[in-house]
N, C-alpha and C positions, 0 to 999 in steps of 0.2 A: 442824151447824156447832159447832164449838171456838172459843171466846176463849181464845188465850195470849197472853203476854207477848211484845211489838216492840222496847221500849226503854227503858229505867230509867235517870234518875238517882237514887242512893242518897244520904243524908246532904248533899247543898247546904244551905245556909244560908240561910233568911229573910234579904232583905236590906230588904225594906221591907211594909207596908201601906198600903192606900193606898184607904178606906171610897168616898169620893166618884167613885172612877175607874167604868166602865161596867159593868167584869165581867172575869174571865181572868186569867191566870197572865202575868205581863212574864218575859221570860227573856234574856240573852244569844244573841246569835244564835248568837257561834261555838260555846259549849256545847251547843246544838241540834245542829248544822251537826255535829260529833263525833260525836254519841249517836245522831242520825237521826230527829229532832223536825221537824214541821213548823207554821208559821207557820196559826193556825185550829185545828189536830186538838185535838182531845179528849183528855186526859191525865186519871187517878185523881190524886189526894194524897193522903198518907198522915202525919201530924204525928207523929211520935215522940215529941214533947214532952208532949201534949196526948190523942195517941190519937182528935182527930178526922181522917173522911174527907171528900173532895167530890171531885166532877169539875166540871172546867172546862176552857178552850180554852188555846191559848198565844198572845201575840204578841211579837213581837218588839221588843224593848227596843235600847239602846246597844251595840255591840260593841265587846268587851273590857272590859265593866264587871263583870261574874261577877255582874251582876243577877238577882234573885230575888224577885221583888215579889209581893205578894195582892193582888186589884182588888175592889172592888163586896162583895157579899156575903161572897167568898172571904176578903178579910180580915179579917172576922171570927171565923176560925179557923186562924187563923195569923200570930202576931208577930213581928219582927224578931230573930234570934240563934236562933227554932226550928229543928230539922234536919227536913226532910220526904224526902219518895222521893217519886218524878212518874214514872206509867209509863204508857206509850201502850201501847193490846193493837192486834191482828188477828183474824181469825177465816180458820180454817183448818178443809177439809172434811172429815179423817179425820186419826186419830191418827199415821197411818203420815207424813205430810205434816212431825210434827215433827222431823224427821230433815233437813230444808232450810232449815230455819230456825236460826238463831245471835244469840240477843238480845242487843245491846250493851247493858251496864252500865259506867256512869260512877259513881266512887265519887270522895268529896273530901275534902280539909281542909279546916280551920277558915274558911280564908280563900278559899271558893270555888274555889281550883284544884285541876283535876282530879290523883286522886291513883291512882289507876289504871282502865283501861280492860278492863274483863271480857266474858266471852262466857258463856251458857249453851250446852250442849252435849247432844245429846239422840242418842246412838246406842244397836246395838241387837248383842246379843251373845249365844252359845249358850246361855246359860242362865237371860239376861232381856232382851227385848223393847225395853224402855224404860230403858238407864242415863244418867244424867246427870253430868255433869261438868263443876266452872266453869274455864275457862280463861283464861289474862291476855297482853293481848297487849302487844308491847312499845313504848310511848307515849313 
C-alpha cells in the first residue's frame, strides 16, 4: 500500500482557536464540499508559520463563513492569522494506480476565498514513467 495525497487546502487562514472545544479542525462546509473533505476524516496540518504538524478530524462549521478553527489540543499549535495546508491522503495498491487519481488543491487569499482550484497530474511518457504536472482548472 501507498499513501498519496486526496486533497489539499494550501494557505487558508487560522480563523480562530478555540483550547476548550473537544478536538478537530471546524471548517466551512462549502470549502470541503469544493476540495472533496469530508465531515470526521482525518486531515495532516501543516503551520507555515510555526513549522508545527498534527492530525486531526474535520467538522463541519457555518456555511459561508471561510471558517478555520483549531479545537482541544490542536489549538495549541495554531493561532488566528496562521497560514496552514490540510491534506486528506488514500492509500493506493501500486504506483501504476497513480495515473487515476487527480488531487484537488484549493489555494487562497488573505480573506479565505478560494483563489484557485488545482489538480495534480501524474502521467506516463516514453522516456519517463512518472511525469507530474499541476494543472488549474477553471473556478
Amino acid at each position: 500500500m501507498i499513501q498519496i495525497l486526496r486533497a489539499k487546502m494550501h494557505g487558508i487562514k487560522v480563523t480562530g482557536a478555540d483550547i476548550n472545544y473537544h478536538g478537530s479542525i471546524t471548517l466551512d462546509p462549502d470549502l470541503c464540499k469544493l476540495v472533496g473533505f469530508f465531515p470526521l476524516e482525518f486531515v495532516d496540518i501543516w503551520n507555515k508559520n510555526s513549522g508545527s504538524r498534527i492530525s486531526t478530524y474535520i467538522i463541519f462549521g457555518e456555511a459561508g463563513s471561510k471558517c478555520c478553527i483549531l479545537n482541544g489540543a490542536a489549538a495549541r499549535t495554531c493561532q488566528p492569522g496562521d497560514e496552514i495546508i490540510i491534506a486528506s491522503s488514500e492509500y493506493i495498491n501500486s504506483p501504476e494506480e497513480l495515473y487515476n487519481v487527480k488531487p484537488k488543491i484549493l489555494t487562497f487569499k488573505d480573506n479565505n476565498e478560494v483563489n484557485s482550484v488545482l489538480h495534480y497530474d501524474v502521467r506516463k511518457s516514453a522516456d519517463n514513467d512518472f511525469n507530474f504536472k499541476i494543472t488549474e482548472e477553471q473556478y
